[in-house]
N, CA, C and O atoms as a DFTB+ gen file, in Angstrom:
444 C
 N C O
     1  1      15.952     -25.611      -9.594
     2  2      16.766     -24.456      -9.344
     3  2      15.896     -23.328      -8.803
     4  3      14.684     -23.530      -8.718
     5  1      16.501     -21.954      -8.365
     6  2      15.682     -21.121      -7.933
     7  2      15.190     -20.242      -8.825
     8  3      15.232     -20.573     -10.010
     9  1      14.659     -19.029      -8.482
    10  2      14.672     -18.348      -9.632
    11  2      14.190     -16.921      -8.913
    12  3      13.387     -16.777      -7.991
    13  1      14.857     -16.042      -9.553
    14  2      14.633     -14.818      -9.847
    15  2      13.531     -13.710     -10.192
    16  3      13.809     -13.252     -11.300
    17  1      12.559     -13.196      -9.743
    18  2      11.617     -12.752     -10.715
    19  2      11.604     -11.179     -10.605
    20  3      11.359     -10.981      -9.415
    21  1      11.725     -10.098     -11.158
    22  2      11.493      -8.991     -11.136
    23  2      10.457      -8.796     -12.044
    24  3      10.322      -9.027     -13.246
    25  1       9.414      -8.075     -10.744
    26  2       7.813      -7.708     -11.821
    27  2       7.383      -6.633     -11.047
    28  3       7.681      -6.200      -9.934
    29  1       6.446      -6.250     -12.106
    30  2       5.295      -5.172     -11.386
    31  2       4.125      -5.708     -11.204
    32  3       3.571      -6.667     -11.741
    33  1       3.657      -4.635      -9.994
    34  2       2.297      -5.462      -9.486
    35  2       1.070      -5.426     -10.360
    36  3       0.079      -4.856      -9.902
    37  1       1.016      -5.923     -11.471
    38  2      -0.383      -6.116     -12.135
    39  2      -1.012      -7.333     -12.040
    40  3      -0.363      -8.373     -11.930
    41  1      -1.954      -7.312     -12.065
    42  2      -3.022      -8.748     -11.697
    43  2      -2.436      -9.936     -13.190
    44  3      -2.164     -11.109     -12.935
    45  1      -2.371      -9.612     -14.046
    46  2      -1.639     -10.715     -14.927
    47  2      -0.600     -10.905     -14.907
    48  3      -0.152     -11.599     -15.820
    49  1       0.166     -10.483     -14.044
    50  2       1.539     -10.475     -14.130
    51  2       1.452     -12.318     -12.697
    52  3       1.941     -13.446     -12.753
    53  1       0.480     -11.513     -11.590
    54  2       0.293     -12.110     -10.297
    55  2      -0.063     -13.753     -10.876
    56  3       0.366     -14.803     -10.398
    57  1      -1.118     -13.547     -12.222
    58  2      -1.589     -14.759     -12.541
    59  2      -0.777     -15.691     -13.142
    60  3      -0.901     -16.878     -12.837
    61  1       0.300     -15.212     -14.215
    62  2       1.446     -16.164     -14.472
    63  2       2.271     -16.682     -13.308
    64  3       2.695     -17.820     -13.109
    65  1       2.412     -15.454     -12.508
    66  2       3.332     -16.236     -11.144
    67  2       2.944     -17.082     -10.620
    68  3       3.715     -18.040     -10.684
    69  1       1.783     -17.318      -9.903
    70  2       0.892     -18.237      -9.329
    71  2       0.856     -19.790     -10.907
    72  3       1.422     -20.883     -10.892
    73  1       0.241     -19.363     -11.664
    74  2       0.727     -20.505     -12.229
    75  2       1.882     -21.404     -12.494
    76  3       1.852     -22.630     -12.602
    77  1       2.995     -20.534     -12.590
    78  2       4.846     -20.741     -12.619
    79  2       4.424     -22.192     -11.205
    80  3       4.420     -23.423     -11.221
    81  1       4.089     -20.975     -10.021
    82  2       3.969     -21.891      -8.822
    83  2       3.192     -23.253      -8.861
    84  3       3.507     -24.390      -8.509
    85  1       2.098     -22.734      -9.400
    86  2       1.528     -24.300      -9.023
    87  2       2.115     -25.561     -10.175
    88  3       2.142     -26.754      -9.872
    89  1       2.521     -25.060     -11.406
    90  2       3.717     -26.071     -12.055
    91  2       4.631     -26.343     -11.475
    92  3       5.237     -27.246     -12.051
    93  1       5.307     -25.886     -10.170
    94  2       6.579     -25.977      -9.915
    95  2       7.592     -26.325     -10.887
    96  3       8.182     -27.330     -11.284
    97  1       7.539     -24.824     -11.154
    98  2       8.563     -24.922     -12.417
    99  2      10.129     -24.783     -11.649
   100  3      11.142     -25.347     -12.062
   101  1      10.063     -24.012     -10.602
   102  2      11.338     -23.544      -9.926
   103  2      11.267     -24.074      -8.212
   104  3      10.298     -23.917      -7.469
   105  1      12.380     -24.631      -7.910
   106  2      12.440     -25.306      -6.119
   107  2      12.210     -23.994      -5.744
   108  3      11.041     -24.103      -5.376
   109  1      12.567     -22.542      -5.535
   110  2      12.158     -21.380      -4.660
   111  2      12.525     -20.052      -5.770
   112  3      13.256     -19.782      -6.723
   113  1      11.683     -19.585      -5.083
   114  2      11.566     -17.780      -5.923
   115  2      12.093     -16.644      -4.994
   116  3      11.773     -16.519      -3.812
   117  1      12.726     -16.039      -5.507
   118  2      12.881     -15.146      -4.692
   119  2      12.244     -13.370      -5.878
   120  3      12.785     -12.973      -6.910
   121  1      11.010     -12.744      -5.160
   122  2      10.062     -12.089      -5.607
   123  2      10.972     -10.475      -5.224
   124  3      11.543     -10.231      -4.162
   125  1      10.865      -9.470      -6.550
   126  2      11.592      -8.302      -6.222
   127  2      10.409      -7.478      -7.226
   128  3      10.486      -7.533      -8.453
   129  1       9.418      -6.785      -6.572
   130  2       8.362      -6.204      -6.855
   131  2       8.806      -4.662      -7.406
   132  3       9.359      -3.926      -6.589
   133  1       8.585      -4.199      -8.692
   134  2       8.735      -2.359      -8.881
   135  2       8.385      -1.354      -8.234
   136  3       8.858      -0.221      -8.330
   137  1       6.948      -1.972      -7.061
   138  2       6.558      -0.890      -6.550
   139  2       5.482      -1.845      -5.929
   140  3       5.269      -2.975      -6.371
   141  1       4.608      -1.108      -4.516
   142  2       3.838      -1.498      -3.958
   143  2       2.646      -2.917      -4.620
   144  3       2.187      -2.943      -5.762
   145  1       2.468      -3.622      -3.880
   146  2       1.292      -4.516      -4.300
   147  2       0.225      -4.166      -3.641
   148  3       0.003      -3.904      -2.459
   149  1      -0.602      -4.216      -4.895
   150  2      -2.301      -4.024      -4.426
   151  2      -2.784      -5.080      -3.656
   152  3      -2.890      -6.270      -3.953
   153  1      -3.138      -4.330      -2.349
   154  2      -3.663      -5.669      -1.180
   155  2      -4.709      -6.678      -2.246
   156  3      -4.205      -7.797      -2.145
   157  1      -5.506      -6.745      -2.879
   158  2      -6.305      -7.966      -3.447
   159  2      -4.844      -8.757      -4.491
   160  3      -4.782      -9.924      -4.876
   161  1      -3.904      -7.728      -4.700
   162  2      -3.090      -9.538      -5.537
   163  2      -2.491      -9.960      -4.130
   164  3      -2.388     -11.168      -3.918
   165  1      -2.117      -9.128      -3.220
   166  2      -0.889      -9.693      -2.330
   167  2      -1.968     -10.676      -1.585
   168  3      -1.438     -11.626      -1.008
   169  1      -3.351     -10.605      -1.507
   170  2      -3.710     -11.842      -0.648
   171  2      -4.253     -12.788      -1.722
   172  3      -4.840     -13.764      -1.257
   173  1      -4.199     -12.728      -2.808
   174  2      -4.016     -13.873      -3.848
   175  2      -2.843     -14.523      -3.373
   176  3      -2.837     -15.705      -3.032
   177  1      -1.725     -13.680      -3.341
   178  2      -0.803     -14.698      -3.504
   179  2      -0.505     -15.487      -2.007
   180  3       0.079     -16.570      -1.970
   181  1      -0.997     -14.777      -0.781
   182  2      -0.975     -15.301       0.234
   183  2      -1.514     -16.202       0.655
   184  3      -1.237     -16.727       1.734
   185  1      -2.606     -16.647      -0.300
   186  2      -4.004     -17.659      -0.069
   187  2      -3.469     -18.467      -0.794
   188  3      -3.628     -19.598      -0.336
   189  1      -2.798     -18.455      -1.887
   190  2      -2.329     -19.869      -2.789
   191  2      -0.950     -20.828      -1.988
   192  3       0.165     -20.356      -1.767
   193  1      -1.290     -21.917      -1.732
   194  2      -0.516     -22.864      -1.033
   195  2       0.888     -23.254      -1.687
   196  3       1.955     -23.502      -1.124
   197  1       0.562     -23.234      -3.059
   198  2       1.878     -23.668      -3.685
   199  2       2.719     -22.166      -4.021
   200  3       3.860     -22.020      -4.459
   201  1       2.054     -21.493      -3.773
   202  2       3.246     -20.204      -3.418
   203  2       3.442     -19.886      -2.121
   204  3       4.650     -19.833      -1.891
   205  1       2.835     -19.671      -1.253
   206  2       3.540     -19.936       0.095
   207  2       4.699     -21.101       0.354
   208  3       5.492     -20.993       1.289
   209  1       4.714     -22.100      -0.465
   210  2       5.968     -23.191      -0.701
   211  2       7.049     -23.340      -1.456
   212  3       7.859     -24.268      -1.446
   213  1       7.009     -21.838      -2.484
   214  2       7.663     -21.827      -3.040
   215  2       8.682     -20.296      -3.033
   216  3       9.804     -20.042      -3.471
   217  1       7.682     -19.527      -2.332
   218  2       8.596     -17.820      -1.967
   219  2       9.536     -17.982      -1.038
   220  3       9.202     -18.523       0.016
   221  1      10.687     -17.621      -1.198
   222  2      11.815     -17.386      -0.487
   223  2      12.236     -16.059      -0.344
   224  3      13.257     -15.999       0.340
   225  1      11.721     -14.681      -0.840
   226  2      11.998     -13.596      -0.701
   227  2      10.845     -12.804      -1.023
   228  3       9.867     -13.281      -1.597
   229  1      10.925     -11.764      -0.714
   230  2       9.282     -11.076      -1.013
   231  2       9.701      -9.651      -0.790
   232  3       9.911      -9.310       0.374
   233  1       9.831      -8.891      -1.629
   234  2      11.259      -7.886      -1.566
   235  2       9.939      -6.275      -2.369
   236  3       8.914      -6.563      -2.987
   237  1      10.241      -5.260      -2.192
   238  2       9.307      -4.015      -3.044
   239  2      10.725      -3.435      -3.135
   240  3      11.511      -3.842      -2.278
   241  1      11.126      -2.655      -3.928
   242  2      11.886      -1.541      -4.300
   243  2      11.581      -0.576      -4.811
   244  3      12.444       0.273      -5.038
   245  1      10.461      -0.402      -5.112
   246  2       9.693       1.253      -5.595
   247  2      11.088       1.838      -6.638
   248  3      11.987       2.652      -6.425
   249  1      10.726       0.963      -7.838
   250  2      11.558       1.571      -8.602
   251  2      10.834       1.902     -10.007
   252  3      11.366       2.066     -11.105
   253  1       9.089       1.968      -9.561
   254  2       8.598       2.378     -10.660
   255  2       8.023       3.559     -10.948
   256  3       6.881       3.978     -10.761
   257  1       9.334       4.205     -11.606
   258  2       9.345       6.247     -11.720
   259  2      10.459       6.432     -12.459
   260  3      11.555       5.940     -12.190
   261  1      10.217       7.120     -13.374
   262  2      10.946       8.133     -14.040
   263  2      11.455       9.284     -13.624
   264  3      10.609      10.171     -13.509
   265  1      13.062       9.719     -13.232
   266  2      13.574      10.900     -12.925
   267  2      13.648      11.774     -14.368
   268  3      13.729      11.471     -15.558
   269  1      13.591      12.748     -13.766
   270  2      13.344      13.687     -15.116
   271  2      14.613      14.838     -15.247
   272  3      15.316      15.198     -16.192
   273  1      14.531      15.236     -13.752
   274  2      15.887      15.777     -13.158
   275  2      16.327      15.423     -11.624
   276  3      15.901      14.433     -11.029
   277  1      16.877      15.994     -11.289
   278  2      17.576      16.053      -9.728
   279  2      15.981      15.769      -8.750
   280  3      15.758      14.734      -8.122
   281  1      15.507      16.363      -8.794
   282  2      14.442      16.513      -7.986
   283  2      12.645      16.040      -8.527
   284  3      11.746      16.430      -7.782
   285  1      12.436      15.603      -9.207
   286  2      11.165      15.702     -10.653
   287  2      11.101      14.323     -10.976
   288  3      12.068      13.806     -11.536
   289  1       9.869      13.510     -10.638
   290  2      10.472      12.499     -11.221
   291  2       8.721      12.148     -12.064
   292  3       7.723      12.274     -11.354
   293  1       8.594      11.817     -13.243
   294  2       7.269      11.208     -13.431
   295  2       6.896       9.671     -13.623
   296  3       7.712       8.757     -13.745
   297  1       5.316       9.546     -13.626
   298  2       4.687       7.943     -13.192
   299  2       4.690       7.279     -14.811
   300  3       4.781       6.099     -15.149
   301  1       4.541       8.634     -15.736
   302  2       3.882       8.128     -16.673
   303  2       2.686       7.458     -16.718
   304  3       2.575       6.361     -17.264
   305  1       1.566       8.177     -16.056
   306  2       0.482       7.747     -15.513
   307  2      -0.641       8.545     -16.398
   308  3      -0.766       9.756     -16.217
   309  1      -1.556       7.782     -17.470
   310  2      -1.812       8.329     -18.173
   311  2      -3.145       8.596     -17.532
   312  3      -3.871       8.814     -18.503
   313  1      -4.009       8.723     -16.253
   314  2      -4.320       9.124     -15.847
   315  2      -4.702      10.392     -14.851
   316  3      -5.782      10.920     -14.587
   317  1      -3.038      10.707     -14.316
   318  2      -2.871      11.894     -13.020
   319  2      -3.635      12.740     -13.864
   320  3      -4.467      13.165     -13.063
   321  1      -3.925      13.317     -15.069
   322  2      -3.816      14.418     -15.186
   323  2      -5.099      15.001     -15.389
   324  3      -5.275      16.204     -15.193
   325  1      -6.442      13.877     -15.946
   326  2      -7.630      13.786     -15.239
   327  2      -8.318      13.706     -13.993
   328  3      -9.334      14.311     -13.650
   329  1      -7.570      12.806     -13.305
   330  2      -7.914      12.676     -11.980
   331  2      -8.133      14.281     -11.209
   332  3      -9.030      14.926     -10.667
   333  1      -6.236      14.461     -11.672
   334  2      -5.890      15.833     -11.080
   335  2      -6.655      17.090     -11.017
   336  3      -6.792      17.845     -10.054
   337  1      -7.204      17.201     -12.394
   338  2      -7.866      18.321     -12.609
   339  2      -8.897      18.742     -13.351
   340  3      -9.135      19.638     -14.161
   341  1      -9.659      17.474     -12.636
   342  2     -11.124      17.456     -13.152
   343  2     -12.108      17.699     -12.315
   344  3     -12.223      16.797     -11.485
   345  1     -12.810      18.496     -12.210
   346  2     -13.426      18.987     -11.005
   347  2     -14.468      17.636     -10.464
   348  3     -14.595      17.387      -9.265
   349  1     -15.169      16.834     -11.550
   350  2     -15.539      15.454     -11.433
   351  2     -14.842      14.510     -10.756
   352  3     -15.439      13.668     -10.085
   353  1     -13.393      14.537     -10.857
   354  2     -13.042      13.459      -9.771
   355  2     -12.399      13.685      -8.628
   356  3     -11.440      13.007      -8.259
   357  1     -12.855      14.600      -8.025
   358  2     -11.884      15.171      -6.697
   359  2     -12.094      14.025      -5.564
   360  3     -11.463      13.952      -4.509
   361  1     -13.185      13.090      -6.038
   362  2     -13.189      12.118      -4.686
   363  2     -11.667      11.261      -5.047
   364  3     -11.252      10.392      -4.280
   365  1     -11.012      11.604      -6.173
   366  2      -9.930      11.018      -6.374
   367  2      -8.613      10.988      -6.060
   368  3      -7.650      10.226      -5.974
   369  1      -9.008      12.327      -5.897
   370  2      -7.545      13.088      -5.519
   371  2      -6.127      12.349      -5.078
   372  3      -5.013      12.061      -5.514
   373  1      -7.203      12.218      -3.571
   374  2      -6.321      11.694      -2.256
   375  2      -6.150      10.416      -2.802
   376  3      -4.935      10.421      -3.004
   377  1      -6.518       9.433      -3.138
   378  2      -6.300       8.074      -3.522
   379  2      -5.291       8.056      -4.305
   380  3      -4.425       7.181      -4.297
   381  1      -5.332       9.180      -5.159
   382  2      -3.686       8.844      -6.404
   383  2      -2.880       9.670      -6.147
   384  3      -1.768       9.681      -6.675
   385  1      -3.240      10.451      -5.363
   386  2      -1.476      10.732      -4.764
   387  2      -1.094      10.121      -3.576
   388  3      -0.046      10.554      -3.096
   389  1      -1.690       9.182      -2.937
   390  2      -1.200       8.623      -1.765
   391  2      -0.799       7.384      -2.383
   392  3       0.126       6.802      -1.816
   393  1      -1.474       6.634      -3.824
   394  2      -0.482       6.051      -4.653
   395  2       0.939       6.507      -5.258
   396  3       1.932       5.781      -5.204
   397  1       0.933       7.306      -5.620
   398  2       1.744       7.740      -6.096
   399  2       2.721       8.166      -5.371
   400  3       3.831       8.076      -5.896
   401  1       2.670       8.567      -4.411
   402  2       3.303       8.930      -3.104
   403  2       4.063       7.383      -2.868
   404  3       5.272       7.475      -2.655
   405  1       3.574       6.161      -2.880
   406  2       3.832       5.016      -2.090
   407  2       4.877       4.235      -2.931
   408  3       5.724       3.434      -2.535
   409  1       4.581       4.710      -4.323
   410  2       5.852       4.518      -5.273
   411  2       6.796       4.979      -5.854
   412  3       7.213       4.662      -6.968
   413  1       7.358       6.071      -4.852
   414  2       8.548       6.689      -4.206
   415  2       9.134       6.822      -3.172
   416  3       8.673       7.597      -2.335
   417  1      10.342       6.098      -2.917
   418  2      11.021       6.311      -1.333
   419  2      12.047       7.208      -1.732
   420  3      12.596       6.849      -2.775
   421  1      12.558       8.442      -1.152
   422  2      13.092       9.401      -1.293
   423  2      13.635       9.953       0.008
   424  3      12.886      10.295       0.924
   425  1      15.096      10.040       0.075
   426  2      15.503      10.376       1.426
   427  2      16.041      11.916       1.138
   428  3      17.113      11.956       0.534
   429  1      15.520      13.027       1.443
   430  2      16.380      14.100       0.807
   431  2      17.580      14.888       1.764
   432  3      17.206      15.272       2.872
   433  1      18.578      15.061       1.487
   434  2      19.618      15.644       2.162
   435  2      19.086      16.891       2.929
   436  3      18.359      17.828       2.600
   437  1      19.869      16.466       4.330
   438  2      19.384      17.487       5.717
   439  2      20.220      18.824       5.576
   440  3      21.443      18.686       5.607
   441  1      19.881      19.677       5.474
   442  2      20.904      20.968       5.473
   443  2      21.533      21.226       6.515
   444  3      22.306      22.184       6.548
């Protein structure tokens, strides 16, 4: 049968999948990701043969965020707030908000 998987992109998450695959536990998957994949799992999973034979969908929905209100939404990122405002990691900056940025699609109404 096929199967379904809704996950987030963490590297153990990538490693059960890939195993699922190479058991062929399921004839095809169809993959619906929370939010962006980190290029080193997505070419894990591109390099493994018995998942290239077994993906039938390969889907992101950036649905990993918390609205707080109308406009506000948080990561629950128990990091931003070091990164943010630590004068030590400013080489950081740009890297986690252009993450963070990438796991939100947001269309806002044109006036």
């Amino acid at each position: 049968m096929d199967v379904l998987y809704i996950i987030s992109p963490q590297a153990h998450i990538v490693d059960c999948l890939l195993n699922d695959f190479e058991k062929r536990r399921y004839k095809r998957a169809h993959l619906v990701w929370t939010s962006l994949l980190p290029p080193p799992l997505r070419q894990r999973i591109d390099e493994n043969r018995a998942a290239q034979e077994r993906i039938a969908s390969f889907t992101v929905k950036n649905i990993d965020f918390f609205p707080r209100e109308s406009h506000v939404v948080t990561f629950r990122d128990p990091w931003s707030f070091p990164i943010l405002f630590h004068p030590g990691a400013n080489n950081l900056v740009k890297q986690h908000l252009e993450a963070m940025a990438s796991k939100v699609s947001i269309r806002l109404p044109s006036n």
